[in-house]
C-alpha positions as a Markdown table, in Angstrom:
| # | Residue | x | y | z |
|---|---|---|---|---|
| 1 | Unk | 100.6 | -28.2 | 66.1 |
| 2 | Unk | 97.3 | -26.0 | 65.8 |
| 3 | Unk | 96.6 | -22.7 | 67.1 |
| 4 | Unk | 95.0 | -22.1 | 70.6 |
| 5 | Unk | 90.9 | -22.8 | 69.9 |
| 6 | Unk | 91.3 | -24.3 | 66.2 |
| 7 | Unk | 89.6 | -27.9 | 66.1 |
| 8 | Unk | 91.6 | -30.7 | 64.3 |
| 9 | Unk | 88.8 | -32.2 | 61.9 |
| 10 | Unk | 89.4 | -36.3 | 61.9 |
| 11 | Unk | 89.9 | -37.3 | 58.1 |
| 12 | Unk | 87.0 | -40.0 | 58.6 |
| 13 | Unk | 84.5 | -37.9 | 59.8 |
| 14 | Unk | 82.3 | -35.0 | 57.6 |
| 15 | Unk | 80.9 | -32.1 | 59.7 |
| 16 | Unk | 77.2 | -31.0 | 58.1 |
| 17 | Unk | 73.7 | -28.9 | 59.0 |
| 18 | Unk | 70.3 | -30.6 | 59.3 |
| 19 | Unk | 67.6 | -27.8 | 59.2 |
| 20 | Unk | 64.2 | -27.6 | 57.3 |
| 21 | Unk | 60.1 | -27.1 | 58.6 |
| 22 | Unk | 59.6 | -27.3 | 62.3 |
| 23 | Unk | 63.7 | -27.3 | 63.6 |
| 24 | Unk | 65.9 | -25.3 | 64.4 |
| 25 | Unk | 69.6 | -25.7 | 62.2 |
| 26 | Unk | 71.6 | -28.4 | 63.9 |
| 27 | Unk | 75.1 | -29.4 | 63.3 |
| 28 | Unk | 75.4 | -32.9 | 62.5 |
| 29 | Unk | 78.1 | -35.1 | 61.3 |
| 30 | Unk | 78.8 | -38.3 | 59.2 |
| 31 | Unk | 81.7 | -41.1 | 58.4 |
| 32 | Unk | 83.2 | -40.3 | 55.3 |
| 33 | Unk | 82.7 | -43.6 | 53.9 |
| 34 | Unk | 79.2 | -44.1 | 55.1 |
| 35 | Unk | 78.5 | -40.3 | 54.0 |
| 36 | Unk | 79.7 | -41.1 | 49.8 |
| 37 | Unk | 78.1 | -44.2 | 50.0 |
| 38 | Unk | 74.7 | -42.2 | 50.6 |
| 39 | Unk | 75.8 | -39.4 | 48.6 |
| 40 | Unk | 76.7 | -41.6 | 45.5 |
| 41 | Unk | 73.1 | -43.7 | 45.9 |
| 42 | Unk | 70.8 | -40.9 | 46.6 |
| 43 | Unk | 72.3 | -37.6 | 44.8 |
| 44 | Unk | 70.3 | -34.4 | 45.8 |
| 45 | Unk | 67.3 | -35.8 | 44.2 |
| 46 | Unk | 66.0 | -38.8 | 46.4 |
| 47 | Unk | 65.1 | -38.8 | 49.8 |
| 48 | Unk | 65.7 | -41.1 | 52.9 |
| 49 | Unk | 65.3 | -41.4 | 56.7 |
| 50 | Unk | 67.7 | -40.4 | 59.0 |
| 51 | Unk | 66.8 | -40.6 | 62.8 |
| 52 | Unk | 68.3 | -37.6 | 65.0 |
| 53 | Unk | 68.9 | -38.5 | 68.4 |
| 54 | Unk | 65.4 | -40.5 | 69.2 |
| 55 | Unk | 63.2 | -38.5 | 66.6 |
| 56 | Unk | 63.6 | -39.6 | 62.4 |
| 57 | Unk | 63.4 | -37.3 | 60.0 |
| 58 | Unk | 63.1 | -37.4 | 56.3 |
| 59 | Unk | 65.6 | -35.5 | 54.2 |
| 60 | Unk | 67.7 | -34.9 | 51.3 |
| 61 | Unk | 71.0 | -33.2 | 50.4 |
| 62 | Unk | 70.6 | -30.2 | 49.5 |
| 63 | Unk | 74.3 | -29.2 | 48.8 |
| 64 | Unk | 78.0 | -30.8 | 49.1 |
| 65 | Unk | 80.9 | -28.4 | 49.2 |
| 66 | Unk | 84.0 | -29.9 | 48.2 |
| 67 | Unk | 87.2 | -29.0 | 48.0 |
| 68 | Unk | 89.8 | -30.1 | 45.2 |
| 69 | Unk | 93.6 | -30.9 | 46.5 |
| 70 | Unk | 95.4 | -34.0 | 44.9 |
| 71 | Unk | 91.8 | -35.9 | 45.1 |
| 72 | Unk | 88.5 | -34.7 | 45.8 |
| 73 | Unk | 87.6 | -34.5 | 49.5 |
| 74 | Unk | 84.3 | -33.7 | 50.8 |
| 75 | Unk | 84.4 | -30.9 | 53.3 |
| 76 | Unk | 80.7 | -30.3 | 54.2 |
| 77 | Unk | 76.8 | -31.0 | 53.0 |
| 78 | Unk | 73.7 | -29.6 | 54.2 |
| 79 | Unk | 70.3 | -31.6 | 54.8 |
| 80 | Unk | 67.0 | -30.5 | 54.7 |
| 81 | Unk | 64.2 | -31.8 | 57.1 |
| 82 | Unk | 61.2 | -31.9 | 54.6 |
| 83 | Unk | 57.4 | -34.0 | 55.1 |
| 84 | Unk | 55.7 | -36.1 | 53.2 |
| 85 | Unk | 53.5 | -33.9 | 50.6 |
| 86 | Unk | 56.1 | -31.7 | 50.2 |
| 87 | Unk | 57.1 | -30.4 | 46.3 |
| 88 | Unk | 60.4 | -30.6 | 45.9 |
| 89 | Unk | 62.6 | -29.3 | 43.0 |
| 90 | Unk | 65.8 | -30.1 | 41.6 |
| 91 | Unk | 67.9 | -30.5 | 38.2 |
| 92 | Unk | 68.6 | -34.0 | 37.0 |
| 93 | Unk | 71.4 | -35.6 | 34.7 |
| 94 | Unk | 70.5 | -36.5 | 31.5 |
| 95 | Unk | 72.2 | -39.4 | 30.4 |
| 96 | Unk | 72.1 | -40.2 | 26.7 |
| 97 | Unk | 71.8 | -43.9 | 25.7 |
| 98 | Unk | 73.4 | -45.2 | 22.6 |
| 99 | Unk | 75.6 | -42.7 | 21.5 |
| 100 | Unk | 78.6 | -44.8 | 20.8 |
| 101 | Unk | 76.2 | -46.7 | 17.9 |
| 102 | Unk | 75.9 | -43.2 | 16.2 |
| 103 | Unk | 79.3 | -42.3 | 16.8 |
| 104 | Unk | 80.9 | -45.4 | 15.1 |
| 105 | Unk | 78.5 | -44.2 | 11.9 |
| 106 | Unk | 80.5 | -40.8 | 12.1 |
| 107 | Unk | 78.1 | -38.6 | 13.6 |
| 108 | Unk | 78.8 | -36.2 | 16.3 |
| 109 | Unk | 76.2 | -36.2 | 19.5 |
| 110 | Unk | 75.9 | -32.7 | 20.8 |
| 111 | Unk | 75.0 | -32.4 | 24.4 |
| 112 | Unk | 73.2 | -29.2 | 24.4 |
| 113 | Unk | 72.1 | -29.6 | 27.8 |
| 114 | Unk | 73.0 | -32.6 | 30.1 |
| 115 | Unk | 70.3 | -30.8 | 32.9 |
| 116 | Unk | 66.8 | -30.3 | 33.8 |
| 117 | Unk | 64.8 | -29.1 | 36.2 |
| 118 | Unk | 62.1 | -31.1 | 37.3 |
| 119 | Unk | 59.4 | -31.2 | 40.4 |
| 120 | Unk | 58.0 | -33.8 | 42.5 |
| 121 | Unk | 56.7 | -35.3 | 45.7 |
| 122 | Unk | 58.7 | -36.1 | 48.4 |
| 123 | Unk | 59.8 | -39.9 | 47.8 |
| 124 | Unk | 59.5 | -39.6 | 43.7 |
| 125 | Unk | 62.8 | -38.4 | 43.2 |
| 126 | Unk | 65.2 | -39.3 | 40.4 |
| 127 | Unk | 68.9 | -38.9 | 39.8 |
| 128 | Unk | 68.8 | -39.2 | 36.1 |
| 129 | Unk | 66.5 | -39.5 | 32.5 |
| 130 | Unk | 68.0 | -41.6 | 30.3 |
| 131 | Unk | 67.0 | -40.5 | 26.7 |
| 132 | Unk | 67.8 | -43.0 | 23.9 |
| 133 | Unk | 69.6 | -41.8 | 20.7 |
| 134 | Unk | 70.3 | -45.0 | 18.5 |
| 135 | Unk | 67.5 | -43.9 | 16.0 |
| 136 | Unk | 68.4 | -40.3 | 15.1 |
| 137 | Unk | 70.0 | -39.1 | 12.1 |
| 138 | Unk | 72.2 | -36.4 | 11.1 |
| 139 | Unk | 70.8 | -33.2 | 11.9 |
| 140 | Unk | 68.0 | -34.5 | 14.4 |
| 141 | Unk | 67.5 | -32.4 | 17.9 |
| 142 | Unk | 65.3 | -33.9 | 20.4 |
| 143 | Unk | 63.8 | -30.5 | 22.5 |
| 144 | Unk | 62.7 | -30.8 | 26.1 |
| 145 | Unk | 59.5 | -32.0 | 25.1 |
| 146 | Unk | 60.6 | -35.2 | 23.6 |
| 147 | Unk | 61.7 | -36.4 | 27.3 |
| 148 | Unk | 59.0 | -38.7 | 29.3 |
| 149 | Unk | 59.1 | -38.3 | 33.0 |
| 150 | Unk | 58.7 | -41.2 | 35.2 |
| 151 | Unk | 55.1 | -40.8 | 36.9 |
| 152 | Unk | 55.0 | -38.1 | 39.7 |
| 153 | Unk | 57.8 | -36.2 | 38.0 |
| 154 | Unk | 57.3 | -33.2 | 36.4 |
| 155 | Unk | 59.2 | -31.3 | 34.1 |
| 156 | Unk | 60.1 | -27.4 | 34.6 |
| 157 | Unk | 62.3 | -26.7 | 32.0 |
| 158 | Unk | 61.1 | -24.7 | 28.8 |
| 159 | Unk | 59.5 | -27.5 | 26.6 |
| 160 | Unk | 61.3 | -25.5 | 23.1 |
| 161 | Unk | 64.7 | -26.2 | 24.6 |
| 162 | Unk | 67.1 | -28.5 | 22.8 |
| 163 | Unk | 68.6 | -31.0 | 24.5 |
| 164 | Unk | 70.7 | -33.2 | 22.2 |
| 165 | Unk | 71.6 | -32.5 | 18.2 |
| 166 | Unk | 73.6 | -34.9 | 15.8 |
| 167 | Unk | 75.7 | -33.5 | 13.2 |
| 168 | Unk | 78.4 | -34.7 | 11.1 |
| 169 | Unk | 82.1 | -33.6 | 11.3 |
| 170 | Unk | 82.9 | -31.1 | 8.2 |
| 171 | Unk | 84.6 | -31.9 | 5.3 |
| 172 | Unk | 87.9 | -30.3 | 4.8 |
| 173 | Unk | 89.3 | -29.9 | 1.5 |
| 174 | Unk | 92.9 | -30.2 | 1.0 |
| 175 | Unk | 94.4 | -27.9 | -1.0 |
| 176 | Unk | 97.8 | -28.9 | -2.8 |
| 177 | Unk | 101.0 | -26.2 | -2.6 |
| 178 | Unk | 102.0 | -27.6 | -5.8 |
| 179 | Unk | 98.7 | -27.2 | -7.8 |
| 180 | Unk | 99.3 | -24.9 | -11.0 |
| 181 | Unk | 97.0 | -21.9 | -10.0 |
| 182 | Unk | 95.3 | -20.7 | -13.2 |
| 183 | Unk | 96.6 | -17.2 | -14.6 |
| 184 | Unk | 93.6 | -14.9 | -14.5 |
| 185 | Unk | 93.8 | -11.6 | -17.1 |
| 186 | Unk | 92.8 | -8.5 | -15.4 |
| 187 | Unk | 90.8 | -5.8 | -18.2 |
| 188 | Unk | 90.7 | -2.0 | -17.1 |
| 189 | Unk | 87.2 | -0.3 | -18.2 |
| 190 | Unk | 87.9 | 1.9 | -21.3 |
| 191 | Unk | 91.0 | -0.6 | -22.5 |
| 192 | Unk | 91.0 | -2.2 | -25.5 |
């Protein structure tokens, strides 16, 4: 039963908003399975076509709201129209490669950031930077400026900041209840 006026929204279908340079804000909707398919492949980094009645556009996602229940359901995105020559800007995953071959040696990887930002040109969008760890050592950091960006992608983040660190876990000493501990004689100043 629903109220007088309430819409019942079809479990297949995912209402969104296409807006951006030269359009007005347009409601727009996708199939759910088509819609993660997209939305897994392309993130809210890459662009892609989409045609609007007659008229194609190129877009990207610029958000997904979700809401949590017993598994995750996507309730609505947003699109934005943009053109070729356009600067775009976004944050990307870092993915760090290798880390299991440093932690079977008993080092810890620290993630200090598993973001960036980054700019570029409509079409040269990434999802991810993939940043290799197999050769560092305990206590090596790699900073922001250690990362190479694919061509046409350019790096916004602060080139000082850390990104990954490797420690090693700390050694505990065990104490033993049993262990005799040592009397210790105590002299007052002025006693002899």
């Amino acid at each position: 039963r629903t109220e007088k006026g309430s819409k019942v929204r079809s479990v297949s279908i995912i209402p969104g908003v296409l807006y951006g340079k030269g359009m007005d804000s347009t409601p727009i909707q996708a199939d759910m399975t088509e819609f993660m398919k997209m939305y897994y492949e392309m993130g809210t980094t890459k662009t892609f076509d989409v045609t609007l009645g007659k008229k194609k556009h190129v877009v990207y996602f610029k958000e997904v709201q979700s809401l949590y229940s017993n598994f995750l359901i996507k309730t609505h995105f947003d699109m934005v129209k943009v053109a070729a020559g356009d600067i775009m800007s976004s944050k990307v995953h870092l993915e760090f490669v290798n880390r299991e071959v440093l932690e079977r040696l008993g080092l810890i990887v620290n993630a200090v950031q598993d973001t960036i930002e980054v700019e570029y040109e409509v079409g040269s969008g990434i999802s991810q930077l993939e940043l290799d760890v197999k050769d560092l050592k305990e206590f090596d950091t790699l900073h922001v400026s250690d990362i190479k960006a694919p061509e046409g992608v350019t790096i916004i983040t602060s080139q000082d900041e850390v990104v990954v660190s490797i420690s090693s876990p700390k050694e505990e000493v065990e104490v033993d209840p049993d262990a005799e501990v040592p009397e210790v004689e105590i002299i007052k100043q002025g006693e002899e």
